[in-house]
GUNU-758165 format. One line per field, with one value per residue (C-alpha): residue number from 0; chain; x, y, z. Coordinates in nm, 2 decimals, always signed. Example, Ala and Ser with C-alpha at 12.3 -4.5 7.8 and 13.67 -1.06 7.14 Angstrom:
! residues 2
k <- c(0, 1) .
c <- c(A, A) .
east <- c(+1.23, +1.37) .
north <- c(-0.45, -0.11) .
up <- c(+0.78, +0.71) .
//
This chain:
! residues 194
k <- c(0, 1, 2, 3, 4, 5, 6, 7, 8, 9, 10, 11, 12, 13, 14, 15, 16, 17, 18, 19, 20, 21, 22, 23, 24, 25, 26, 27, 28, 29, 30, 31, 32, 33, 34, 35, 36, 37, 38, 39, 40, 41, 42, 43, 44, 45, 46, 47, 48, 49, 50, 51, 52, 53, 54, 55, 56, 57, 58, 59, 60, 61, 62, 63, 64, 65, 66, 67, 68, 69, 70, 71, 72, 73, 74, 75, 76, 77, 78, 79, 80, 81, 82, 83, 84, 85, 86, 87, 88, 89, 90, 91, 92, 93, 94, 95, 96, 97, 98, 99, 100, 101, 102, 103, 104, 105, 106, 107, 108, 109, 110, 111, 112, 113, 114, 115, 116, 117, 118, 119, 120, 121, 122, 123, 124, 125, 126, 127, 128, 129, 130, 131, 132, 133, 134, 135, 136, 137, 138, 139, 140, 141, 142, 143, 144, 145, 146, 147, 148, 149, 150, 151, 152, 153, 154, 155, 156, 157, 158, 159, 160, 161, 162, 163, 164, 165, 166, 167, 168, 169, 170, 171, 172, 173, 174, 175, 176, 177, 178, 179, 180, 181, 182, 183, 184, 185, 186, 187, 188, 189, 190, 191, 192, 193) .
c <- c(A, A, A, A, A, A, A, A, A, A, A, A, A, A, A, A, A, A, A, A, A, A, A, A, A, A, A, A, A, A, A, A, A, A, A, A, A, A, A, A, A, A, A, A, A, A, A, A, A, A, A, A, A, A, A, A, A, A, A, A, A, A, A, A, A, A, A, A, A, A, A, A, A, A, A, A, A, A, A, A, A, A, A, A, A, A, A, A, A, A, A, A, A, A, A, A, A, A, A, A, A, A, A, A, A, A, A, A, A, A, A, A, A, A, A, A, A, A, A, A, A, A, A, A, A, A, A, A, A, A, A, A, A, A, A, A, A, A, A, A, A, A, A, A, A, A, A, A, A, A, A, A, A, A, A, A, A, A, A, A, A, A, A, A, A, A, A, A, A, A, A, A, A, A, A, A, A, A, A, A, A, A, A, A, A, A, A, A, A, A, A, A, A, A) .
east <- c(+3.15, +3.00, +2.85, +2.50, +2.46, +2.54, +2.29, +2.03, +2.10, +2.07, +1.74, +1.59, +1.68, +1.49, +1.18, +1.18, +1.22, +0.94, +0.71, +0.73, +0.62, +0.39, +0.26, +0.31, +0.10, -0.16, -0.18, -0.24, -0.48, -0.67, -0.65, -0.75, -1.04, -1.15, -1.15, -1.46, -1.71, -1.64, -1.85, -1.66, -1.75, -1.54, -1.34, -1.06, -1.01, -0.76, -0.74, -0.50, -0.45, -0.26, +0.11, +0.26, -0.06, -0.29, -0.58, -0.85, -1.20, -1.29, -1.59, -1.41, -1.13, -0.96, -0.76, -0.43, -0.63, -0.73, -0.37, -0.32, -0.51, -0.46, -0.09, -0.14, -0.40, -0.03, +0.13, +0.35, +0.27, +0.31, +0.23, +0.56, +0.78, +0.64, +0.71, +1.03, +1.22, +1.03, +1.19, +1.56, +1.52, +1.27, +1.46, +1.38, +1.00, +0.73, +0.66, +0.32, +0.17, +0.41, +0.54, +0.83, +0.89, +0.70, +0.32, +0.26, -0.11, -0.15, +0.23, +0.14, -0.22, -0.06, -0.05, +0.26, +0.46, +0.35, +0.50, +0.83, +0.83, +0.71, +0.96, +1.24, +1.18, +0.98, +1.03, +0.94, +0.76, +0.70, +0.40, +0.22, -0.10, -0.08, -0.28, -0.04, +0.24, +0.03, +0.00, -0.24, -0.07, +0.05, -0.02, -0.09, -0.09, -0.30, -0.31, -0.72, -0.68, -0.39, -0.25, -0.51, -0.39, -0.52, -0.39, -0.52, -0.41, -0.42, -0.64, -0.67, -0.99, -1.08, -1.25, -1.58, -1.42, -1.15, -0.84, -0.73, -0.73, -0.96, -0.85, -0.96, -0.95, -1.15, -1.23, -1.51, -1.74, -1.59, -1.38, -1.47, -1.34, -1.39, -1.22, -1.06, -0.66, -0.64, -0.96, -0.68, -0.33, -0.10, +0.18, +0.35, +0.33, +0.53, +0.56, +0.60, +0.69, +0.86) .
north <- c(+2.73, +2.76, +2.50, +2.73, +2.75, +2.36, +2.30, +2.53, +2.35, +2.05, +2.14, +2.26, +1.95, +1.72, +1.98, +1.96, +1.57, +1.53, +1.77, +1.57, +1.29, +1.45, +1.62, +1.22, +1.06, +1.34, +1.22, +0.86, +0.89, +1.10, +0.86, +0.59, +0.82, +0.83, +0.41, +0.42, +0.55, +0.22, -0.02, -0.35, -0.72, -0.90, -1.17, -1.36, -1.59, -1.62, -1.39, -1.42, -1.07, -0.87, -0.74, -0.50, -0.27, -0.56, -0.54, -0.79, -0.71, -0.36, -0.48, -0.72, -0.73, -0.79, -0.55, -0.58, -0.47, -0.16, -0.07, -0.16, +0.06, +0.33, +0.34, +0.29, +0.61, +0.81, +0.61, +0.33, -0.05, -0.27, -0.56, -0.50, -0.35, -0.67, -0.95, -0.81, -0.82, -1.11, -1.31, -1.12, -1.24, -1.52, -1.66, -1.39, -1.36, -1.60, -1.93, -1.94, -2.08, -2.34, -2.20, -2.25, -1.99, -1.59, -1.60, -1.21, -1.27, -1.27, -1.24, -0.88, -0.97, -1.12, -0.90, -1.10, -0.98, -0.66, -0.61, -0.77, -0.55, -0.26, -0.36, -0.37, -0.05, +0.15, +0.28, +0.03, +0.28, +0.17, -0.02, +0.17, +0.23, +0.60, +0.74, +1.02, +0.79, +0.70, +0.96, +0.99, +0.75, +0.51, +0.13, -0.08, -0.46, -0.63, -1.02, -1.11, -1.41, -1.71, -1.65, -1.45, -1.09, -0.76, -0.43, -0.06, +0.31, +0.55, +0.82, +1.22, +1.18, +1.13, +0.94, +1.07, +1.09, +1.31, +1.06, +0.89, +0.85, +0.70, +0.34, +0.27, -0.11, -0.39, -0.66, -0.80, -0.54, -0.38, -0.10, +0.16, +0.40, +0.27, +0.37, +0.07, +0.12, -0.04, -0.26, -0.59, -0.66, -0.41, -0.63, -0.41, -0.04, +0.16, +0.45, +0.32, +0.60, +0.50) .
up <- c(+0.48, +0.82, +1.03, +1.07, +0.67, +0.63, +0.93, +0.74, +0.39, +0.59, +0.73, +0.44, +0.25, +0.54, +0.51, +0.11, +0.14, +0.39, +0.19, -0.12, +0.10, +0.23, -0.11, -0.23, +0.04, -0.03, -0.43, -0.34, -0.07, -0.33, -0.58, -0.30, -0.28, -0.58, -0.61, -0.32, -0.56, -0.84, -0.74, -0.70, -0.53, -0.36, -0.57, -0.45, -0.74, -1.00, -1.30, -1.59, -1.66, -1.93, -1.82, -1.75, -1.62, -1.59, -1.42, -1.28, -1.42, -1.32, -1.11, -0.93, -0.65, -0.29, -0.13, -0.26, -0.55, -0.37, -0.32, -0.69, -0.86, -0.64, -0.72, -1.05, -1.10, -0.98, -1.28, -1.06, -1.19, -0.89, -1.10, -1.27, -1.02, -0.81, -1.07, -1.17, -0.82, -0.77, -1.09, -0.99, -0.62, -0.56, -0.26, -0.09, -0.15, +0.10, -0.01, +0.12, -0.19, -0.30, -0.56, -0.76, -0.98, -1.03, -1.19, -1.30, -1.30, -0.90, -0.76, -0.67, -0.53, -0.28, +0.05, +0.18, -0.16, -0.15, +0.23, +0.08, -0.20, +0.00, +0.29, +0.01, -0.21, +0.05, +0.39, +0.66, +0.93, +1.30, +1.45, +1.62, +1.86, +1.83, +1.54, +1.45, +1.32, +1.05, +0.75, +0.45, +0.20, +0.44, +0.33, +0.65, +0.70, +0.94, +1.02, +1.07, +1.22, +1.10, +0.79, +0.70, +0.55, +0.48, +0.36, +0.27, +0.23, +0.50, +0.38, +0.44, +0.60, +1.01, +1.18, +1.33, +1.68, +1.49, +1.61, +1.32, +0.97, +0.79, +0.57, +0.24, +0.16, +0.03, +0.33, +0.16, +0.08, -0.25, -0.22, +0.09, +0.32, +0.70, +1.04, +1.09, +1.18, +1.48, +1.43, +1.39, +1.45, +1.21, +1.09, +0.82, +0.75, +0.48, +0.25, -0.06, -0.40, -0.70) .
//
């Protein structure tokens, strides 16, 4: 076989792989989308939930929630992908809460897990300040201030200046869609599809 057709086969495998990402990304900031027009408050406490595909009360969340139920409108249960590598491989998980052991009601609402899991099954993009490294479907973590964490989902709209995508994530004020990429310190961004 010649080197031009296994260069060409090459290259047509990278441009079908990054298309599916792409066409991937697309799906979740859609279903990310759609999540802005349920009106939810913002509720940080402790839920026992149902599992797998539990869910806190449908008018209630934080923004590991946001990147929940987005991922789980495309059919991918975070609560149990999260719990189960998290029950195989605790050691490697933070320890932030003093826990001994996994709890499948909040392990995954936790944005420090999520970036483990995400780091671990996902792919582990660069940080960034320039807007074009970060595409529709991209989850990004921010640190607000101490141990203080955030995450959302890059979405396929721009900003009104037209430079960057637009976030969708829950910092307080239910869920919403809000330019704010490079409003705090980005400490995590991934592609994450089952």
């Amino acid at each position: 076989m010649k080197l031009s057709r296994i260069i060409g086969f090459f290259l047509v495998a990278v441009a079908a792989s990054a298309f599916a990402q792409s066409d991937f990304g697309n799906k979740l900031s859609d279903a990310a989308l759609r999540l802005i027009n349920h009106k939810v408050e913002y509720d940080p406490q402790y839920f026992s939930i149902p599992y797998p595909n539990g869910d806190v009360p449908a008018g209630k969340g934080v923004c590991t929630d946001v990147v929940i139920r987005a991922y789980r409108k495309l059919g991918i249960d975070l609560q149990k992908g999260v719990h189960e590598d998290m029950k195989a491989n605790f050691g490697l998980y933070p320890k932030n809460w003093g826990l001994k052991t996994t709890d499948k009601n909040i392990d995954h609402r936790r944005v420090p897990n999520l970036m483990k899991f995400f780091s671990r099954f996902g792919t582990e993009k660069p940080i960034t300040t320039n807007a074009g490294d970060y595409a529709p479907g991209d989850i990004v973590a921010w640190n607000l201030t101490g141990s203080v964490t955030h995450i959302g989902i890059v979405v396929n709209k721009k900003s009104p200046d037209g430079k960057r995508y637009m976030i969708v994530h829950n910092i307080g004020f239910g869920q919403v869609m809000e330019d704010v990429l490079f409003e705090y310190k980005i400490i995590g961004h991934y592609s994450y599809r089952k």
